[in-house]
N, C-alpha and C positions, 0 to 999 in steps of 0.2 A: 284083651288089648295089649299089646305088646307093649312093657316101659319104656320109655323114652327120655334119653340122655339129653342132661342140659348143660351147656356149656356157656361164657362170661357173653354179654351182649354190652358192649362199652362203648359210650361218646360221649360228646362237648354237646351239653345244650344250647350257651348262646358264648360268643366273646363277643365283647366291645371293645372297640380298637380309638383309642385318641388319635387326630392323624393329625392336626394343628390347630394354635390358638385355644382360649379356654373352654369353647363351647362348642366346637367343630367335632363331629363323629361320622364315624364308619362302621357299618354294621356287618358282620360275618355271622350267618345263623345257618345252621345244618337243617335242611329242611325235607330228606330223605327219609324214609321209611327205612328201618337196619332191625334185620332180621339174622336169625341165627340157624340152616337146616341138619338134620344129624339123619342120614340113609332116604333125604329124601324130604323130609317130614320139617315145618318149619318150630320150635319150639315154643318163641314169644317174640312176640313185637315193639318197640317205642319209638316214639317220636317226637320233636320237641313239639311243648302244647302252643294253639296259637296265641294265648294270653299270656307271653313271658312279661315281669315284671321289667318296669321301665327305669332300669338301675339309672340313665342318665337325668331323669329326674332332680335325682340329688345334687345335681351341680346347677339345678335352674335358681338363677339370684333371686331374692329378696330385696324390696326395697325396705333399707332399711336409714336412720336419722343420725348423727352425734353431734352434740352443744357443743360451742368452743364459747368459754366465755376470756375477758381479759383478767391478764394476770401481772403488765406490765405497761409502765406508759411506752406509748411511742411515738411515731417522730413529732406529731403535734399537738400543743396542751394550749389553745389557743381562745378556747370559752373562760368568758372573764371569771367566774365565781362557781364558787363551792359550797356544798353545804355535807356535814361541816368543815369549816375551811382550814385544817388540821389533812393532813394525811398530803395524798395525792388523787388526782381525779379517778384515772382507773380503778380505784375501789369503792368509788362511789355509786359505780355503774354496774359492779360485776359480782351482785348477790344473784343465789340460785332461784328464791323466792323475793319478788319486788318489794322493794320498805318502803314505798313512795313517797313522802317527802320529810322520810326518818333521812338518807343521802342521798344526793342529786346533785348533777353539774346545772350551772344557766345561768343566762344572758340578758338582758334587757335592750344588746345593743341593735342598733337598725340596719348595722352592716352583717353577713354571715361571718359567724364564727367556726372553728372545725379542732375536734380533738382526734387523735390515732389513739388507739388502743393494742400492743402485742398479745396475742391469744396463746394458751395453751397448746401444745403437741396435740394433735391428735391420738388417738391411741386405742381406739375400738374399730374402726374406720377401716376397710379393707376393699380392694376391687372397685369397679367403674363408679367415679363419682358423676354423678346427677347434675346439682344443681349446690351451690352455695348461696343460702338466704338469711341475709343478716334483719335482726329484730331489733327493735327501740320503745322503750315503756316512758310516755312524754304527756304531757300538759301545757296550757295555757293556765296563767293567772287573771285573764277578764278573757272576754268575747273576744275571738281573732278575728281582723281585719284584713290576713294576708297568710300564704303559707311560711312556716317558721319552724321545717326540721325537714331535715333528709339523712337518709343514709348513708356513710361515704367507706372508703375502703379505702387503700393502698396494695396494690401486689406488682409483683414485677417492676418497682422503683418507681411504680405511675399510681395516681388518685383516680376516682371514681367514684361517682355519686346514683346516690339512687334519685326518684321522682321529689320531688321538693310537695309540702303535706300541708293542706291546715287540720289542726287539731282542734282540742277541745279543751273545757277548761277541768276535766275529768281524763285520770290517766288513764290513756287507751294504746294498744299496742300498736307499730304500723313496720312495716316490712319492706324490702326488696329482694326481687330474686336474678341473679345470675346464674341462666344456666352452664354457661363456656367463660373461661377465664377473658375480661373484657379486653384484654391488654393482644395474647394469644388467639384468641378466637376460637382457641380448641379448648379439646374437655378440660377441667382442672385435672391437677397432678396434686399426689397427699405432699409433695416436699413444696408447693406454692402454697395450699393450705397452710405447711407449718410457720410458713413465713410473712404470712397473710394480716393484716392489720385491718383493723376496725372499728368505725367510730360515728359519728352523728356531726351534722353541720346543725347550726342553731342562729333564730337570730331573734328578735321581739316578734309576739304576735298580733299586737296591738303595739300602737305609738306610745314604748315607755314602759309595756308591759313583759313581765319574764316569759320566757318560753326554760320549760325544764326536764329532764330528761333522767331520770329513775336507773330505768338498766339497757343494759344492752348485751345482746350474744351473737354469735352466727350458728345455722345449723347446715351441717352437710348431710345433704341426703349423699347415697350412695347405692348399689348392687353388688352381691355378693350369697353366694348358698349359704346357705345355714349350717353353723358347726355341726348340729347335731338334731337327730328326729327319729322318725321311723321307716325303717326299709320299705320300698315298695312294694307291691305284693301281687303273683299273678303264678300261673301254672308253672311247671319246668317242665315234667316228663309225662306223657302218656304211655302207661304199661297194657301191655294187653297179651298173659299166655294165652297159648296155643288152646283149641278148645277140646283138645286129647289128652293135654299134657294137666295132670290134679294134683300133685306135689308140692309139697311146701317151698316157699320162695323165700333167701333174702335179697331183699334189694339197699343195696350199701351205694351211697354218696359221699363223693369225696371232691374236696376243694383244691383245686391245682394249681392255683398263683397264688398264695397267700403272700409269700414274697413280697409281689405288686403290689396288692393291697393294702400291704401295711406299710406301704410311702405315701399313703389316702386316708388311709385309716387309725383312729385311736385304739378303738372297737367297732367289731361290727358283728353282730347277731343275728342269727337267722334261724325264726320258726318254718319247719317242714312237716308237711302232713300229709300222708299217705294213706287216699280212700282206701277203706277196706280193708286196711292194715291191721293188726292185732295191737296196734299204738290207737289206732285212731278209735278204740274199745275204751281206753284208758284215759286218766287223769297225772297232768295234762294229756291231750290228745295227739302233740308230734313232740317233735324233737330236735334240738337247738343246735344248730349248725353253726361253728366259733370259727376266729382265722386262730385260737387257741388248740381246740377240739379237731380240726381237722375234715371228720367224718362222722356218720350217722349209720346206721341199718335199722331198715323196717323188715316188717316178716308180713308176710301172703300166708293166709291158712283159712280152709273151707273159703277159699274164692269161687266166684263161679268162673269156669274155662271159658275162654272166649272174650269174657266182659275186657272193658277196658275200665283201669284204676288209676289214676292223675295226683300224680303229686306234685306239693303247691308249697309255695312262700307265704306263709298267712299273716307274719307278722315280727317285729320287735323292733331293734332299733339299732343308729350306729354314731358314732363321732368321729369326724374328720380331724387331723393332724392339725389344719388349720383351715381360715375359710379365706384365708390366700394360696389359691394351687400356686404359686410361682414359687412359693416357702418348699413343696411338696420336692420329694428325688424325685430324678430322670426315671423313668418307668414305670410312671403312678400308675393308676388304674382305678375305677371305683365299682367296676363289674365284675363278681366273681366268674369263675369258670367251673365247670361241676362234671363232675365226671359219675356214670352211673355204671353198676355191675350189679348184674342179677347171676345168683347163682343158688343150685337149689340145695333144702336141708334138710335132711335124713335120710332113710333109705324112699 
């Protein structure tokens, strides 16, 4: 049988293209057969496989929580008493684990009473917030005859109350949630959060009796992808020589934007494995594709001609620059581009 000259068989297996906003995509996948012929004869075949990994994955949010508790009074300190009556109220209320009636703001009066609390910056907190739900850890001193706590707020220079409660005479936690800022009517923003104040209405809950209140926080849920985890994982190339052609093959991968990537990227690692490969014999069994490293090559030896051999993303992991893309440079990207060359070795 006549030897048969092999020559580069190169392409782009998948790009992903951001085209606007943070979770908007556009898909460009080559989905042609590209072959190589020398006098006629076609040498070897690839194709991208239909299971490519779903790089945009990694930018699907998470819901995820952060405490604000107080760290300053604010604008109203209008619950008659303290315990202990040393200090200021907002410390009374803004332990991480509740002391329950080690310090407590309360009331005995029959009118409501209301404190503000100034909360801490946020500072974990990134991407679409959710819902901001403020907590109250409260008690009655006898049997309540009446509701006697609510949650109240300040944002945007206006008050806001949550549902008015009766309790018990065991401190028990009680809640409200807003999910859109009550003032705006749209989602919260992290700079109203920063400025966001929080506190309890109180009044007696029996005739004469205290109503008291332990601690209080807010929590903000929010959405946001996850700094860091594991690549996702699915085929890239379908290799298949020619079933004349029995010569040693390398097949070398190479990454073409790393540039882009690393405006997305801290790290990002990528296991490669190649059926049939003289790697995929070995320990480990592929080969770690870096935006350091660049490239990889497997080697084809005693294949059978013909077959088809699939090389795959099996595994590892990557860290994002930040899990706010608007922090990210103009021409981020979070999907590699991969460029493949087969070309054969020895004689």
């Amino acid at each position: 049988m006549k030897r048969l000259r092999l020559q580069l068989i190169m392409g782009l297996v998948l790009a992903l293209v951001v085209t606007s906003g943070l979770y908007a995509f556009s898909y460009l996948t080559a989905t042609a057969t590209m072959g190589v012929t020398v006098a006629g004869t076609e040498i070897a075949t690839y194709e991208p496989s239909a299971a490519q990994p779903k790089w945009n994955s990694i930018l699907t949010p998470v819901e995820e929580t952060e405490n604000l508790r107080p760290d300053a009074a604010g604008d109203e300190t209008n619950i008659s008493s303290q315990e202990p009556d040393s200090g200021a109220h907002w410390d009374k209320v803004a332990e991480e684990t509740p002391d329950g009636d080690t310090t407590y703001v309360y009331t005995s009066s029959s009118d409501w009473q209301e404190d503000l609390y100034n909360i801490a910056d946020h500072s974990t907190g990134v991407g679409t917030i959710s819902y901001v739900k403020v907590y109250v850890i409260c008690r009655a001193d006898a049997s309540p005859t009446q509701t006697s706590i609510y949650t109240h707020i300040k944002t945007n220079e206006t008050e806001d109350n949550g549902s008015e409660e009766t309790i018990t005479i065991s401190y028990a936690t009680y809640s409200y949630q807003w999910d859109y800022n009550p003032q705006t009517l749209d989602d919260w923003t992290w700079s109203e959060i920063d400025a966001l104040q929080i506190g309890v209405g109180l009044r007696e809950s029996a005739t004469g009796q205290n109503t008291r209140c332990t601690q209080i926080y807010a929590e903000v849920g929010y959405e946001a992808p996850p700094l860091s985890g594991n690549v996702p994982t699915g085929d890239l190339f379908d290799i298949t020589p020619h079933s004349e052609f029995t010569g040693d093959l390398a097949v070398r991968v190479y990454l073409t934007n790393s540039g882009d990537l690393v405006k997305a990227y801290q790290s990002l690692n990528m296991n490669l494995f190649l059926e049939g490969s003289v790697e995929a014999g070995e320990t480990p069994n592929y080969r770690t594709l870096t935006l350091e490293n660049g490239w990889v090559t497997f080697n084809l030896k005693d294949y059978t001609p013909g077959n088809t051999y699939t090389l795959s993303v099996t595994g590892d992991d990557y860290q994002l620059v930040s899990r706010d893309t608007s922090e990210w440079e103009e021409g981020w990207t979070v999907t590699p581009e991969l460029y493949c060359q087969i070309v054969q070795r020895g004689e």
